[in-house]
N, C-alpha and C positions, 0 to 999 in steps of 0.2 A: 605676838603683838600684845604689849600690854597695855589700855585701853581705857581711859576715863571720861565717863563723857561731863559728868560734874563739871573737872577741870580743865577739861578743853573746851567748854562753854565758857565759861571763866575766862580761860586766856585769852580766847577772842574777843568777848568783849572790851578787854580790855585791852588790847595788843593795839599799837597804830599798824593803820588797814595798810597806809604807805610803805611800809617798813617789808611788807612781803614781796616777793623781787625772784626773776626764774628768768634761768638764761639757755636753759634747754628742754623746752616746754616738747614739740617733735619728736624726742628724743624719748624721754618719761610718757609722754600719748603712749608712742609705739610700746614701750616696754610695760606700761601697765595694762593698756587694752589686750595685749597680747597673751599675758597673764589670768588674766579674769577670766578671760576666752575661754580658754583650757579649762578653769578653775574657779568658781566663785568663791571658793575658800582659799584660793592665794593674797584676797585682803586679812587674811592672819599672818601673812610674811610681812614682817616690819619694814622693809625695806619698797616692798609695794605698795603699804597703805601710804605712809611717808611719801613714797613719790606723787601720791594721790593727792594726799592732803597738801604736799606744795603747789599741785597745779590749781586746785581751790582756792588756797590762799590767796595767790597770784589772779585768781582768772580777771580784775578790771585790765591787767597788762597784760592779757594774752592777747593776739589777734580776734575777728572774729568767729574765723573757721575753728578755730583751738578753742574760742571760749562755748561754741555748739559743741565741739566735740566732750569737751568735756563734763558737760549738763547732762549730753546722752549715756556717757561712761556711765555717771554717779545714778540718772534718773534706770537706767536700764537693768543695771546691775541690782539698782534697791528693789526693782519690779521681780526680779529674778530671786533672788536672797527670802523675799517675801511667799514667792510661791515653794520654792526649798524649807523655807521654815513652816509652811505650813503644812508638810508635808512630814516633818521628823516630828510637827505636835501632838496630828492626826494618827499616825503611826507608833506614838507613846515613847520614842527616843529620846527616853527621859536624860541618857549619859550624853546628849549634845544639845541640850537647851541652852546650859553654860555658855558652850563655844557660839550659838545663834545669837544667843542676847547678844553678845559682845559685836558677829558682824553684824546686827542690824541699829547698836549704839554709833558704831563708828560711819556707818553710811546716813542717818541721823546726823550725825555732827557733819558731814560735809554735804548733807543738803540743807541745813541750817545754815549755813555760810554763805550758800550759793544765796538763798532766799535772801538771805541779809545784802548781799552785794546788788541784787536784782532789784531791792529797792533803795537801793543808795543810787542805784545809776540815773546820770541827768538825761532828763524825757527834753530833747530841744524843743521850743518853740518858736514859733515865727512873727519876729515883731515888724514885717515886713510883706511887701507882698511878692516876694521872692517867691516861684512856685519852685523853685530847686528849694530850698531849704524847706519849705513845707513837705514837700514830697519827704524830704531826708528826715524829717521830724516824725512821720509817720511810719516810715519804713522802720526804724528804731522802737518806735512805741507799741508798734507792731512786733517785731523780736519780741521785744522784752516779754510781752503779754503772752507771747506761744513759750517759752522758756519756763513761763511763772504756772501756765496749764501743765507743763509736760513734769514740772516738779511734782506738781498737789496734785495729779494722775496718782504717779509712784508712792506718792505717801498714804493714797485712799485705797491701794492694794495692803501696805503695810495696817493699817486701818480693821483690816477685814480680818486678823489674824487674832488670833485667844492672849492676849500678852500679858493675859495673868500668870497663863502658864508657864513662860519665859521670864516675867518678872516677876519675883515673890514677893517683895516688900509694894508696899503699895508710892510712898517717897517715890523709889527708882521709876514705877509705871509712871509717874507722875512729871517726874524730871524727863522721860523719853516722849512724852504727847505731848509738853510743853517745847520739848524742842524745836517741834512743827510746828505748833501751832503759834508761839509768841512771834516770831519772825510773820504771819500772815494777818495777826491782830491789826498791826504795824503796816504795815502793808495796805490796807483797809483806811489809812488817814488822808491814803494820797486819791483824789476825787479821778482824777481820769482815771485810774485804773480799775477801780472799784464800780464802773458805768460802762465797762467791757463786759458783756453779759457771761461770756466763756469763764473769765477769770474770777465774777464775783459765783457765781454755782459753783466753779471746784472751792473756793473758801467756804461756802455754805456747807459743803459735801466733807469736805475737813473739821470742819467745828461740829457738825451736826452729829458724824460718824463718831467723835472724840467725845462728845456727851454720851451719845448712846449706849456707846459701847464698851468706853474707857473712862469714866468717873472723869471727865473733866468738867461738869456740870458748875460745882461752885468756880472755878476759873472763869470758864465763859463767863458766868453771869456779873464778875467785877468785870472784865473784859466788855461785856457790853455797858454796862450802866458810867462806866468808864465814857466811852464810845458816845454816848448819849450827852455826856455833857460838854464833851471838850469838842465834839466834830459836827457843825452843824448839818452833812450831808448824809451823816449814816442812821438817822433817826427813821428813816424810811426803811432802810436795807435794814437793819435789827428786826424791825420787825416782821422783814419777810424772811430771817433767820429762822426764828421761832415760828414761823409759818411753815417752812418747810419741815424742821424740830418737829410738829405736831402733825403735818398731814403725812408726811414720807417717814416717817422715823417713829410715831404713837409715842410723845415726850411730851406729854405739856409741862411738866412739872417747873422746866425751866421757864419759864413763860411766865406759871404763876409767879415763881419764887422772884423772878423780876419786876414783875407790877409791886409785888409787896413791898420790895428797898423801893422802886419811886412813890410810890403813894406817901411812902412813911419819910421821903426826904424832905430836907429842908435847905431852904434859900435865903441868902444872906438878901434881905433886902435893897441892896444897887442889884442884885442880880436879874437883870432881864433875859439874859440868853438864856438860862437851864432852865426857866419854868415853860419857856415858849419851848425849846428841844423836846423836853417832856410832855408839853402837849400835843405836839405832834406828834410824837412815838406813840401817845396814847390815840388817837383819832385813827393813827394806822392800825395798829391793832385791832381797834373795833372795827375796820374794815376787811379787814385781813381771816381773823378768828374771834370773831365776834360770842364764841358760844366760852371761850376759856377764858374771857377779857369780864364776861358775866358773873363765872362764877367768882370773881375775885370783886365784882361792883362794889359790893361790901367795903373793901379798903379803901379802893378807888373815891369810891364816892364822898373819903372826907377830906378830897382836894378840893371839895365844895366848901369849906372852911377856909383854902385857903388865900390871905390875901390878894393875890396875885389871881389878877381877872382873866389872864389866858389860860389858867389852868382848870377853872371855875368852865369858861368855856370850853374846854378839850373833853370835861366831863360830860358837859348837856351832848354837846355832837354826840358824844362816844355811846354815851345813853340813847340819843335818837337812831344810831344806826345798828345796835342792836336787837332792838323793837322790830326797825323794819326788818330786820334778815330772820329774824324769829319768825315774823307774820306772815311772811312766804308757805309755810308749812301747817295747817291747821292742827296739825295733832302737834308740832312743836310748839305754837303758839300755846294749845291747852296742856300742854305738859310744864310751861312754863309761866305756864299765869300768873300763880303770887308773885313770881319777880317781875315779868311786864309790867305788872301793875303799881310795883315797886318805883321801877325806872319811869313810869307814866307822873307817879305824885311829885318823882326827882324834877322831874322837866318845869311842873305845872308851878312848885315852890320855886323853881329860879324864876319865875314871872314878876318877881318882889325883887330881885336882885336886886342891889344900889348899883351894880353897874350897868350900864345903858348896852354893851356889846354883852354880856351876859344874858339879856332880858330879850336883845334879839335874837339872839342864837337859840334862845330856847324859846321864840316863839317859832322858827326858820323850822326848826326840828319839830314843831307841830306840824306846824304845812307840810312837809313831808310826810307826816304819817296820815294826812289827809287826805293823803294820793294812794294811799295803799289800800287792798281788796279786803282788808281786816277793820270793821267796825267801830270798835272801841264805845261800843254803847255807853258803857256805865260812865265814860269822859267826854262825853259830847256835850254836855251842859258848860262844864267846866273850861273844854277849847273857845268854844263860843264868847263866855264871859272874860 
């Protein structure tokens, strides 16, 4: 088999999807599953992966039983190939990393595919109150969403694997995590699917793993700031990205490295949607990981400059709920005093704000800390007047 995944990323893209076409789908199952069975290295027989690759192609026009069976082929086989290859890593079978890279490029390119098909397929909805097509709306969206887990399973097993070792140049690691991961970015735009709690964890579990593990860090981070501006509904879910990034993973780096491109962006003045996007991305945050949203205040805090009064207010909140979750803890509170005190003056100067939603939200964010078991001696004068 000789094998590019480059350019079979390439031709997919660009191939019409309609143009793939299979008249003996039964036929090719049998003789491929049959195959692999025996052999996880018989996808190095040309004639097997080809048949493979044509049932992928094809799978909108397979049946439904054909288009499961085939998800399990590809999802089964990458779960297999993944534990094999970790095995000739561990084992130092330096003379088959060659042959490994190549089967776990080419099960990449046809789980790539599949992802791409899985979210091109129409989720019906019901503009009626038919409970038969409701039901059949959900039965479907349902499919799709166990198909889209049983994918990004098999790929967070691949995940788990050294693929520095298998890929030398760094390019190739990069084109092979991107395989995976561009197809699930994408994926992320469509709102039902992404408020399936199963399906948005294995996305997190896939990027998360993909930073950690595999330099995909500067990707994600256009990927989400991307994300931020163009998708009103993932401004919340990015940041419990970078929530799990930092609590399950020990990464904040990405975290910071993305506060620092919003803070320092800019907005075309008609623009109302990206500064409001960004102010909620930022309020989450400070709700989320309020202690890595601190250390960056610094930057953060000169969207207080900026025009744009919703952003001016995303900073007072984010500022006020920092304070409180510091104040929970007295030895964190005094470990972090010069900044509380920092974030205290931020709040007490937007009292002057010109803008009237500014001036309340940072008096909103006193009241709150008035509620809290933490003092603030030295600012009690100051709350008062």
């Amino acid at each position: 088999m000789d094998f590019n995944l480059s350019e079979s990323l390439t031709a997919f893209q660009e191939a019409d999807k309609d143009s793939f076409d299979i008249s003996n789908a039964d036929n090719l199952l049998d003789q491929v599953t049959g195959s692999l069975a025996v052999s996880l290295e018989a996808i190095s027989n040309s004639s097997i992966y080809e048949s493979l690759e044509e049932l992928v192609h094809a799978y909108p026009k397979l049946n439904k039983k054909e288009q499961k069976q085939v998800i399990y082929l590809v999802t089964s086989s990458l779960h297999n190939q993944a534990e094999n290859s970790s095995n000739i890593i561990e084992n130092g079978e330096t003379e088959l990393f060659v042959a490994h890279k190549q089967y776990l490029e080419a099960y990449a390119y046809l789980a790539h595919c599949l992802l791409t098909y899985l979210g091109l397929e129409h989720i019906p909805s019901s503009n009626t109150n038919s409970k038969k097509v409701t039901n059949q709306a959900l039965e479907v969206f349902k499919n799709n969403c166990t198909q889209l887990e049983n994918i990004m399973d098999a790929i967070c097993a691949v995940f788990k694997l050294h693929l520095s070792k298998l890929f030398t140049t760094t390019p190739e690691k990069d084109l092979f995590v991107s395989s995976f991961t561009r197809p699930i970015y994408i994926l992320m735009e469509n709102e039902p699917r992404v408020k399936v709690v199963g399906v948005k964890m294995y996305m997190f579990k896939v990027i998360a793993m993909a930073v950690k593990f595999h330099g995909h860090a500067s990707a994600a981070q256009s990927a989400i700031v991307q994300n931020l501006t163009y998708f009103s509904h993932l401004n919340s879910m990015m940041a419990e990205l970078l929530q799990i990034l930092n609590d399950q993973y020990d990464h904040f780096q990405l975290t910071e490295d993305v506060l620092r491109e919003v803070s320092n962006k800019e907005f075309n003045s008609n623009d109302n949607n990206g500064p409001k996007q960004i102010s909620l991305f930022i309020v989450k945050v400070s709700e989320l990981i309020p202690r890595i949203l601190l250390k960056q205040m610094t930057l953060v805090s000169q969207l207080l400059n900026n025009s744009s009064y919703t952003l001016r207010c995303a900073v007072v909140e984010a500022c006020g709920n920092i304070i409180i979750e510091i104040s929970k803890d007295e030895d964190e509170l005094e470990r972090y005093k010069n900044q509380v005190s920092g974030l205290l003056d931020l709040l007490i100067e937007r009292f002057l704000d010109q803008n009237p939603y500014v001036r309340t939200k940072a008096i909103q964010s006193i009241l709150k800390l008035c509620e809290v078991d933490a003092k603030f001696t030295k600012y009690r004068q100051s709350f008062v007047e």
